[in-house]
C-alpha positions in Angstrom: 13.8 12.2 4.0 16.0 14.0 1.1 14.6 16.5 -0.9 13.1 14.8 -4.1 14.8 16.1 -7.9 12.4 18.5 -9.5 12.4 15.8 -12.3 10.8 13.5 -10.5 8.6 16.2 -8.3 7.1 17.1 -11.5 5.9 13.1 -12.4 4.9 12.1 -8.8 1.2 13.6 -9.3 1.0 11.9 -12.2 2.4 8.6 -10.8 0.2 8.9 -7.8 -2.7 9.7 -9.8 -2.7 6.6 -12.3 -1.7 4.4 -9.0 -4.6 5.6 -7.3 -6.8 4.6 -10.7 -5.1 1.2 -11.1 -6.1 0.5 -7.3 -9.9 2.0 -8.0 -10.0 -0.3 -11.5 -9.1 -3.3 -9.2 -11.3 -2.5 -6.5 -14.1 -2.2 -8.5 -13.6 -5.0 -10.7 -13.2 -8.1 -7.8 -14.7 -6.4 -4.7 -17.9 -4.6 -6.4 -18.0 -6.8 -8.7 -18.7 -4.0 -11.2 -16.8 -5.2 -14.0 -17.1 -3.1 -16.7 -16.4 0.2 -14.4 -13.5 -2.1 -13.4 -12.0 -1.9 -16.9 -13.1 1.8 -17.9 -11.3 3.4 -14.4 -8.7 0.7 -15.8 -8.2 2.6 -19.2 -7.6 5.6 -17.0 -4.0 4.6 -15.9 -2.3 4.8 -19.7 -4.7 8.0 -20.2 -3.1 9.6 -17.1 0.6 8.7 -18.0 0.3 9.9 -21.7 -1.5 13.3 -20.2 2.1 13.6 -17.9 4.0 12.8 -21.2 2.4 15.5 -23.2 2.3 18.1 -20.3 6.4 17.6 -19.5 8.1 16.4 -22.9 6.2 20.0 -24.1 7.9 21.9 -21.4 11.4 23.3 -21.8 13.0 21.1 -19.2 16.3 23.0 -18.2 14.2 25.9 -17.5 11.6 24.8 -15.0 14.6 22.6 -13.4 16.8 25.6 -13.1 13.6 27.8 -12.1 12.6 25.5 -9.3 16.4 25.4 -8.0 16.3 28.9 -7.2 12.9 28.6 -5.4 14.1 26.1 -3.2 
């Protein structure tokens, strides 16, 4: 498997994390039958993907991409 851009390296937690919460939200909204957890761990996924937004639109983005080239 290639190496993954540090672009992208920097959103996969992010990704994986509101994927994870998308699958939790469903989970407990038709198996458990817990609806209303259902829809609060649902609200989760846009919270986590504006968190990523804030934390890497804030960051100067040619520097940590030329900083993690020369750590690789």
């Amino acid at each position: 498997m290639a190496r993954l851009p540090p672009s992208v390296r920097l959103k996969l937690p992010f990704l994986i994390a509101a994927f994870a919460s998308f699958l939790f939200s469903v989970w407990l909204y038709f198996v458990d039958d817990n609806m209303m957890a259902g829809i609060f761990v649902g609200l989760w996924v846009p919270s986590i993907h504006s968190l990523g937004t804030l934390l890497l639109t804030s960051i100067d983005q040619p520097a940590i991409e030329q900083t993690l080239e020369h750590q690789s």
